[in-house]
N, C-alpha and C positions, 0 to 999 in steps of 0.2 A: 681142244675143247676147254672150254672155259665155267669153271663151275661157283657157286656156292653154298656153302654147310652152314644148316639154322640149325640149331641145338632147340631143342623142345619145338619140333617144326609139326606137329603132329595136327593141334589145334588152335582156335584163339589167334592174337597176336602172333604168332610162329607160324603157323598156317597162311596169315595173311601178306607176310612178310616172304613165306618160302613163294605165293602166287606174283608179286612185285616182282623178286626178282627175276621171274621165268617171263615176265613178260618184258624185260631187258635183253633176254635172249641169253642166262644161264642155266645150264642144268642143273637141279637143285640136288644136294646132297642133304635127305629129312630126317634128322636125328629121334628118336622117341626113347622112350624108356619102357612103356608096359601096355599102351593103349592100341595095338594093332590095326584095327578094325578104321577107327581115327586116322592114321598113319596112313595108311590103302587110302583115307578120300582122300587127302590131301595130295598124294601122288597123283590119283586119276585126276585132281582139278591142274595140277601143273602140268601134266600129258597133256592136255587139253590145249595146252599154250606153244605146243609144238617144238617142245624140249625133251629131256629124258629127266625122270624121276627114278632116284636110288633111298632105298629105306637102310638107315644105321640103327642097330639096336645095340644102346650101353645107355648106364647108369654117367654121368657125366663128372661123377661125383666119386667114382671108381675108376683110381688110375690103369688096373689091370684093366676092366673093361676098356677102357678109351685106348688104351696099348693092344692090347687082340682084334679090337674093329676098326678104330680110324686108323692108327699106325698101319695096318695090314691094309688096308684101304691104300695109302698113301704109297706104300712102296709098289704095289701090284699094280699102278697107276701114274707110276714118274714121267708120261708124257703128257698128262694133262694138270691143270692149277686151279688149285680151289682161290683164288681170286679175291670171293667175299665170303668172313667169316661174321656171321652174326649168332654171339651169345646170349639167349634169349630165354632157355630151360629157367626155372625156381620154382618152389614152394612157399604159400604161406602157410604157417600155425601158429596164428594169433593167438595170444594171451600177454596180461598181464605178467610183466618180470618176477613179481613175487610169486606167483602160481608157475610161470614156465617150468617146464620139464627141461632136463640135460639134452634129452631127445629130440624136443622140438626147437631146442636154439641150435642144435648141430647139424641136423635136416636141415636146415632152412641156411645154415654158413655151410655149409656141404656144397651143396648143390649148385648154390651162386658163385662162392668164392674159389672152392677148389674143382669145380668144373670150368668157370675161366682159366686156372691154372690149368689143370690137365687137357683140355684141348687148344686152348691159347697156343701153346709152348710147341706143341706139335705142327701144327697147322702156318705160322710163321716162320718156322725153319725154310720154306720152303717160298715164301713170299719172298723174304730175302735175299733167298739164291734168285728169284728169279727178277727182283726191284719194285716189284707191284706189290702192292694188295691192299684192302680194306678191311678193317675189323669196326665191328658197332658191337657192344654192348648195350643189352635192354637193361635199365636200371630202373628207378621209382622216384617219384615226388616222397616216397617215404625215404630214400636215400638221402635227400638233399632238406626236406624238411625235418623228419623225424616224428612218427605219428604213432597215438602212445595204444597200447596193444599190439606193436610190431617191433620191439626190439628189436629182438632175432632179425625179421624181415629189411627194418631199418640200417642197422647193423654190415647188414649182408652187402646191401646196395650203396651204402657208403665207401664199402671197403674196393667192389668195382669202380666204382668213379675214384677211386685212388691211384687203382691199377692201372685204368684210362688213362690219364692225363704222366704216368710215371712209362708206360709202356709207350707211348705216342712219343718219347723224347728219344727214349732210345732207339725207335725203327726208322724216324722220319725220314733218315737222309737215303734209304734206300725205296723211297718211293712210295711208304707204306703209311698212310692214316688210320690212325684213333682214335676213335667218337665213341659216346655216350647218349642213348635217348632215352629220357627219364618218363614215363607215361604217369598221368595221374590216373583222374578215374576214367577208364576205360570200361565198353561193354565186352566182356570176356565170360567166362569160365571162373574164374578167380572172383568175380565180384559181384557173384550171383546173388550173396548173400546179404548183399548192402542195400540199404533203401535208397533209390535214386532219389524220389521226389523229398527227402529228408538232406539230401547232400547237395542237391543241383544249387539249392539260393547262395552256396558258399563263392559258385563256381562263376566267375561274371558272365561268361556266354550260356549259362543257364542250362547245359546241359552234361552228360556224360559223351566221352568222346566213345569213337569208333575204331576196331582193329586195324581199319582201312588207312585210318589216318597215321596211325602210330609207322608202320607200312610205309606209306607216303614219303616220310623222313628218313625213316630208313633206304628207299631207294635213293633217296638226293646223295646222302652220305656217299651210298656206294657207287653213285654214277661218277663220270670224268669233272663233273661242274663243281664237286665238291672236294678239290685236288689240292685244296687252297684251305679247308680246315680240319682242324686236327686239335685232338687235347680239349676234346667241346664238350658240355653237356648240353645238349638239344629240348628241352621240358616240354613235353606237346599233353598242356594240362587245363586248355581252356582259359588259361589266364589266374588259376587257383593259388599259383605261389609262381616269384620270379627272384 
């Protein structure tokens, strides 16, 4: 059986991503951290695709947790491969660097950076033994641009697309690509609080993108046609920054 593990698969983006790949024909492994109820639809929408749905609950951002769930996960399961890893979990807490709190520049490099690390590390152990796998990382146009109110969140997703393209050199020869998909403005959860019709004339296709879309790329990445890149950043941002 062939599977893949979306970290923040819960809702949003994540959610959209964990329904792509089940319609590829994997079973999804749906990572959450506290939203249960979230987590359940998302399962039932991937059942729905004639696959199995498994719910993981850890903080991503907590090596012990990611060691008692997916580690235990993992060995309780050594006949099957999780195949496609997409790291997808973050927070934002915007503010201004001179107002941020120690808390909110640490949540926000927690969750991105050492949640890559701590399930990254685990999860391609076993890619390697076996010569395959895909890893994508969800990253930000505030990654690659730098947008002021997001340090922290800028910060975070720069430090991924580091990791990306330093990780992609060391797995390649055994089969395993590493990508990057950088979303701008996306209609999510996370950007409820933005005015579109104030943002969209920035955007040359005039609009805010879709989870469906960000999804889209992420499947390409992790189908067989995308076998040939590696080390990418993908920016699915309407044409906003390139």
């Amino acid at each position: 059986m062939k599977f893949a593990l979306v970290t923040g698969g819960s809702r949003g983006i994540g959610r959209a991503v964990c329904l792509k790949l089940a319609d590829m024909g994997y079973h999804i492994l749906i990572n959450y951290q506290s939203n249960l109820e979230e987590a359940k639809k998302t399962s039932a929408l991937v059942e729905e695709k004639g696959v199995t749905a498994q719910l993981l609950k850890f903080d991503v951002s907590k090596e012990n947790e990611v060691n008692e769930v997916l580690a235990a996960w993992l060995d309780a399961n050594k006949d099957k491969a999780i195949e496609v890893l997409v790291n997808n979990a973050g927070i934002r807490k915007d503010n201004l660097l001179m107002f941020m709190s120690a808390d909110e520049w640490h949540k926000v490099m927690d969750i991105a950076v050492d949640g890559f690390f701590n399930v990254t590390r685990l999860v391609v152990k076993d890619m390697l033994v076996k010569k395959y796998g895909r890893i994508i990382n969800i990253t930000s146009l505030s990654g690659l641009k730098g947008l002021p109110g997001q340090t922290n969140y800028s910060a975070s997703k720069a430090a991924v697309i580091g990791a990306t393209k330093a990780l992609a050199q060391e797995v390649g020869r055994r089969g395993i690509t590493v990508n990057a998909v950088a979303p701008g403005f996306i209609k999510t959860d996370m950007t409820e609080g933005i005015d579109e019709k104030a943002f969209r004339t920035l955007i040359p296709v005039a609009r805010f993108g879709s989870a469906d879309e960000v999804a889209d790329t992420v499947a390409f990445l992790a189908s067989p046609k995308a076998s040939y890149i590696s080390a990418q950043v993908i920016s699915v941002n309407g044409g906003l920054y390139s």
